[in-house]
N, C-alpha and C positions, 0 to 999 in steps of 0.2 A: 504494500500500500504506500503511496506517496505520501510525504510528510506533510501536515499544512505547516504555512510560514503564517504568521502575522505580520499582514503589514501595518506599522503604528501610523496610525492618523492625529498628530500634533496641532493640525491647523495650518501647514506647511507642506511642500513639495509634490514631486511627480507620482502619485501614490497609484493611482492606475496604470503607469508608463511599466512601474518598475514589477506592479504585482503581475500583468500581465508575461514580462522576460521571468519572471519569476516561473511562470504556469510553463513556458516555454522551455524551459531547464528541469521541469519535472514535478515542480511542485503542485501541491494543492493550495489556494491563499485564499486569505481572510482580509479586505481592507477594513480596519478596527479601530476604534478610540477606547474601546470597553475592556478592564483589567481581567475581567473574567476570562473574554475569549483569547487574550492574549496567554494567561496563564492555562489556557485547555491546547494552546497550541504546541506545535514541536517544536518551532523556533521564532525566532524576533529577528521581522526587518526592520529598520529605522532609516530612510530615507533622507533626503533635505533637499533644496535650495533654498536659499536666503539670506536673514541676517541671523550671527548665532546669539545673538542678546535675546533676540525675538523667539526662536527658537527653545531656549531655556526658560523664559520667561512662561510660553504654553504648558513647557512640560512641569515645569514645577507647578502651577495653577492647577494642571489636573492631577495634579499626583503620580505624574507616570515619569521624573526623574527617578523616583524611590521605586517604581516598576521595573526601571532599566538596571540600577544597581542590583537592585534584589536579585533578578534575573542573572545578572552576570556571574554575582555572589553564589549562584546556585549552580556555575560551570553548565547554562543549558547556550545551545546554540543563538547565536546574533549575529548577523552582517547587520553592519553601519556603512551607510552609502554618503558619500560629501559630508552635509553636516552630520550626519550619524554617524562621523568617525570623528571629525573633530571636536563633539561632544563630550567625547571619553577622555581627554584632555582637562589638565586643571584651568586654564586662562586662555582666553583669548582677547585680543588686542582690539579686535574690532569694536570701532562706537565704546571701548572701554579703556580698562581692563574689566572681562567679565565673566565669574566663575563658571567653570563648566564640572561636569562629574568627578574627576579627578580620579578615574579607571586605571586610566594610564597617566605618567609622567611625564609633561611635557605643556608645550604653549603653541598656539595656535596664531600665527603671525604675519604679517601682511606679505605678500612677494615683490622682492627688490630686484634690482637688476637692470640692464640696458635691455626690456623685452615689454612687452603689452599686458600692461594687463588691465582687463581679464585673462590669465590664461584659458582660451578657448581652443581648442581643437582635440586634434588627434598625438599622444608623446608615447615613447616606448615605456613599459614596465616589465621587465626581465621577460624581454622576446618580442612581445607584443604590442600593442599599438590601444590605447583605449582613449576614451573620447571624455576631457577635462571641459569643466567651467568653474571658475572661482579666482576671488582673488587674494583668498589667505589658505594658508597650508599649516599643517602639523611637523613642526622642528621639537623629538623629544628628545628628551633628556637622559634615554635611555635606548641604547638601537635593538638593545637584545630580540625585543619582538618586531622587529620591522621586518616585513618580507618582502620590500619591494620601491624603491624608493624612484626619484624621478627627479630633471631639472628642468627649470624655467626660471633664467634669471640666477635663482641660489635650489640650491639641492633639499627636499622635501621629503619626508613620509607619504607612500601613493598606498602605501597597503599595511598593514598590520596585522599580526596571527598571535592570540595566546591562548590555550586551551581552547575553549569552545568559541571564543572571539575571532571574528574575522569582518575586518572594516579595510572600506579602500574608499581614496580621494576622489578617483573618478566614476565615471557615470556606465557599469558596465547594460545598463537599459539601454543607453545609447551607443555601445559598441561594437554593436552588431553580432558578426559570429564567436572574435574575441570575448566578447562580453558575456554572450550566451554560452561558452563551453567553459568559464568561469564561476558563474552561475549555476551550471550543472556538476561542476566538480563539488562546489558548497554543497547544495542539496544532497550528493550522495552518501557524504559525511552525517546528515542529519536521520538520527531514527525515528523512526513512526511510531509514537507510542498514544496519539491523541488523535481523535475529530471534534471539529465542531460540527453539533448537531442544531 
């Protein structure tokens, strides 16, 4: 049986772009706001585009920062997509300084350089080619769990893996086949042990 994902609905980002590449890699999904369905699920998407002050500001108001902790706390499966990985960061710079989960170690911080930004397009991540928008990145302070790193400008955290975590800066919904066999690698790590009914 395929696993459902929850996809978290914050009030924020591509939530049907990504639930949909999600169904396409194999999953079964959920687009959610509700703690129940998330906690009946097999694992936790958290998407983004936006601002991450606005971002935290949703999640805290619903209760679903202490959702995402608990979750992690609990070693169950999570991809973080854009802001769903620069969440798990303690700061970000943006419109601040402004607290984020502080999962992982590190600071979320504008991109410098002789380059544009927004970084938009398509950049390599160990082989492949996926498709970026944003114009702050995750610089931690610890690379141990990095898988994946990338430049525009100064050198970036594009991916991160620690036990059941796995968050990456770009947009693998819009990656196409990259994206989607990416996608499908996650999913097949996740067990089926729930449905929503």
């Amino acid at each position: 049986m395929s696993p459902t994902v929850a996809v978290l609905n914050y009030g924020m980002g591509n939530l049907r772009s990504v639930a949909k590449a999600l169904e396409a890699a194999g999953a079964r999904t959920i687009v959610t706001s509700d703690s129940s369905d998330v906690l009946a699920s097999d694992a936790l998407c958290v998407p983004g585009q936006g601002i991450f002050g606005r971002c935290m500001d949703n999640l805290m108001a619903a209760g679903q920062d202490d959702l995402i902790r608990d979750w992690l706390a609990a070693d169950r499966p999570y991809l973080g997509i854009c802001l769903g990985m620069q969440i798990l960061f303690d700061v970000s710079e943006e419109r601040g300084p402004i607290k984020g989960l502080s999962v992982l170690p590190g600071e979320v911080g504008r991109l410098r350089g002789d380059v544009r930004v927004p970084h938009m397009g398509w950049s390599p991540v160990n082989g492949e080619h996926y498709y970026f928008d944003h114009s702050y990145a995750v610089f931690p302070s610890d690379d141990s769990f990095v898988a994946g790193w990338c430049t525009h400008g100064v050198e970036f955290a594009a991916m991160v893996r620690r036990d059941a975590l796995t968050a990456v800066q770009f947009h693998p919904e819009k990656s196409g086949a990259a994206g989607i066999e990416l996608l499908r690698s996650w999913v097949s790590t996740v067990p089926s042990r729930a449905s929503i009914r």
